[in-house]
N, C-alpha and C positions, 0 to 999 in steps of 0.2 A: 335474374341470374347474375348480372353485375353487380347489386346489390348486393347475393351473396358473396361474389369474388371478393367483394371489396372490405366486407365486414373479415373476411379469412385472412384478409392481407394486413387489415389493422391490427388483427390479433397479433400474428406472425410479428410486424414491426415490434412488437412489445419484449417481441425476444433477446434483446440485451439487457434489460431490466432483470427478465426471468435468472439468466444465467448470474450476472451479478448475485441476485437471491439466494442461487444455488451454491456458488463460493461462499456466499457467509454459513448457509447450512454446512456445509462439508466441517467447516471452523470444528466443531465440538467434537465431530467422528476423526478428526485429521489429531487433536488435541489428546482422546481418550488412546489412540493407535502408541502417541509417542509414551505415553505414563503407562503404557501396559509393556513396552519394549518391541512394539513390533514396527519395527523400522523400513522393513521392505513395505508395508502396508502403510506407513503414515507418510511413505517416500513416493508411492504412486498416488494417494490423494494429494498430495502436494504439487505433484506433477498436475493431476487434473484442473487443482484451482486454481494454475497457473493457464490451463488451456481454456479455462471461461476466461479469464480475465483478458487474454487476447480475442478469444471468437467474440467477447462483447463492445471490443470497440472495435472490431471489424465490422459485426453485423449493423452495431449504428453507424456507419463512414456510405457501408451499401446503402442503406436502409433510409439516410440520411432523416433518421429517428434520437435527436440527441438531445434528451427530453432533459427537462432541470431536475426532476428526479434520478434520473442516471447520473447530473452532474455531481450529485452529492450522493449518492448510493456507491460510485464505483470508489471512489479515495475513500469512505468508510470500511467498505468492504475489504481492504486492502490494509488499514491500518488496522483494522478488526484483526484478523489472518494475522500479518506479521507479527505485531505487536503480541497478541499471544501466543501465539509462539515462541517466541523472541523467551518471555516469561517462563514458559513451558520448560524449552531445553535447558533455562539457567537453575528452573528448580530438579533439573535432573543431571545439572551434572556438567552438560555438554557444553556451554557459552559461558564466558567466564561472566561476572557480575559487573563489572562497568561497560559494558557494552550493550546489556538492556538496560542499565539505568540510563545511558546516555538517548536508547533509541525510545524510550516514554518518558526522559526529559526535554527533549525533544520534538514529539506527537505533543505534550501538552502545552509547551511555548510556541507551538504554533495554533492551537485552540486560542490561546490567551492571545497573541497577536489578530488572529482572524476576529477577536471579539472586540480587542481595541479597535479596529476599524471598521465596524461595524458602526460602535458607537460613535467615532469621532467623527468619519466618514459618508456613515450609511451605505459602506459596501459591502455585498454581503458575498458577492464570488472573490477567490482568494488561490490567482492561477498559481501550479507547480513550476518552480524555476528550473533551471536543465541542472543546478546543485541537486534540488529535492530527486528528480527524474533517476539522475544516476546514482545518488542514494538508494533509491527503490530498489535497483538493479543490483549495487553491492547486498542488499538486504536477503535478497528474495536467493539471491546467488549464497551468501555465507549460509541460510538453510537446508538450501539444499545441499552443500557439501560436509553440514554436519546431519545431515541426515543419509546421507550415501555414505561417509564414513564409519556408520554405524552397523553396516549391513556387514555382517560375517564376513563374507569372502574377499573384504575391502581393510579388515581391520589392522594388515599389516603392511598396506600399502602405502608408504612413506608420502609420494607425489602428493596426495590427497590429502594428506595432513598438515603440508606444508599450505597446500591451494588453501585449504578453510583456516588456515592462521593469516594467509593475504586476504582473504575475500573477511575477516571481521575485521582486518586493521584496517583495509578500505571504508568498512561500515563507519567504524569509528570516528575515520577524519570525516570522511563525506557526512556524517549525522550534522559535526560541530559547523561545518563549512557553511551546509545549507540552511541549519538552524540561524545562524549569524546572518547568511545571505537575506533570508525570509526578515528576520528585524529590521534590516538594514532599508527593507523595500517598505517594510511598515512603518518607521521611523519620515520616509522622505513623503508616502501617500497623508502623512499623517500634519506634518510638516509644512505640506504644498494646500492643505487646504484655507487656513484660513484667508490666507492670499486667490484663491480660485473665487471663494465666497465672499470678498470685498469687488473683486473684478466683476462678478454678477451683477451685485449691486448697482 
């Protein structure tokens, strides 16, 4: 009998993984909602992948389940979602054009930096600085206000138009800010090593 409790409870711990999973599936249905124009629909799957992404670091903090595949599934998951998105709304209209080029100029200088230190360093975790964090937050916020913007009975609602021309100019700086901060962190881990590896010596 504890046997089987135990085997139910490891399943269960697995449950932050799952949801992670689940945000990136939603990605293509959340994608096809906005290129068809249904805005109240691609505004509550938005909403939703926004409610795994919280219940799954809640459930792993309970769970105390914070598996190295969730390390690298949830910030996938996440740039997965925004990033196209991000692409989505600019080929429809809605996001002017330098503001997704800066937010996957960006996604991918940080690829490029995670892989220079990789090599130089051999480190392969590549923590979020509180620049990147409140990025996320301008990002995930400029979405949603142009996708609540979009719904009918909002469309002539001045306050909200103003809020999503603050919440991408936030994006904006916050993208350059933390893209720079992130170099800056790689630059010095990158910098500090050969000095660490003579000290070994």
């Amino acid at each position: 009998m504890a046997d089987t409790v135990s085997v139910r409870f490891n399943r269960f711990r697995t449950a932050p993984n799952l949801l992670t999973l689940l945000r990136i599936c939603l990605a293509p249905f959340l994608v096809a909602a906005v290129l068809d124009n249904h805005y109240l629909l691609s505004f509550g799957l938005f909403v939703a992948a926004g409610l795994t992404d919280a219940l799954d670091g809640a459930l792993a903090r309970v769970l105390k389940q914070r598996s190295v595949l969730g390390q690298y599934l949830d910030p996938v998951a996440d740039k997965l979602l925004l990033s196209t998105l991000f692409l989505v709304l600019m080929h429809q209209g809605l996001i002017p054009a330098r503001v997704t080029v800066l937010v996957f100029g960006r996604d991918v200088g940080i690829l490029v930096v995670a892989a220079i230190l990789y090599a130089a360093v051999g480190r392969r975790e590549f923590s979020p600085s509180i620049f990147g964090k409140a990025n996320t937050v301008a990002q995930v916020t400029a979405v949603a206000a142009v996708l609540l913007r979009q719904l009918h009975q909002l469309t002539t609602t001045h306050w909200l138009a103003a809020f999503c021309t603050v919440a991408l100019d936030a994006t904006m700086v916050l993208t350059v800010v933390s893209g720079l901060h992130y170099a800056w962190i790689a630059a010095r881990r990158v910098g500090a090593q050969p000095a660490n590896g003579a000290a070994a010596r």
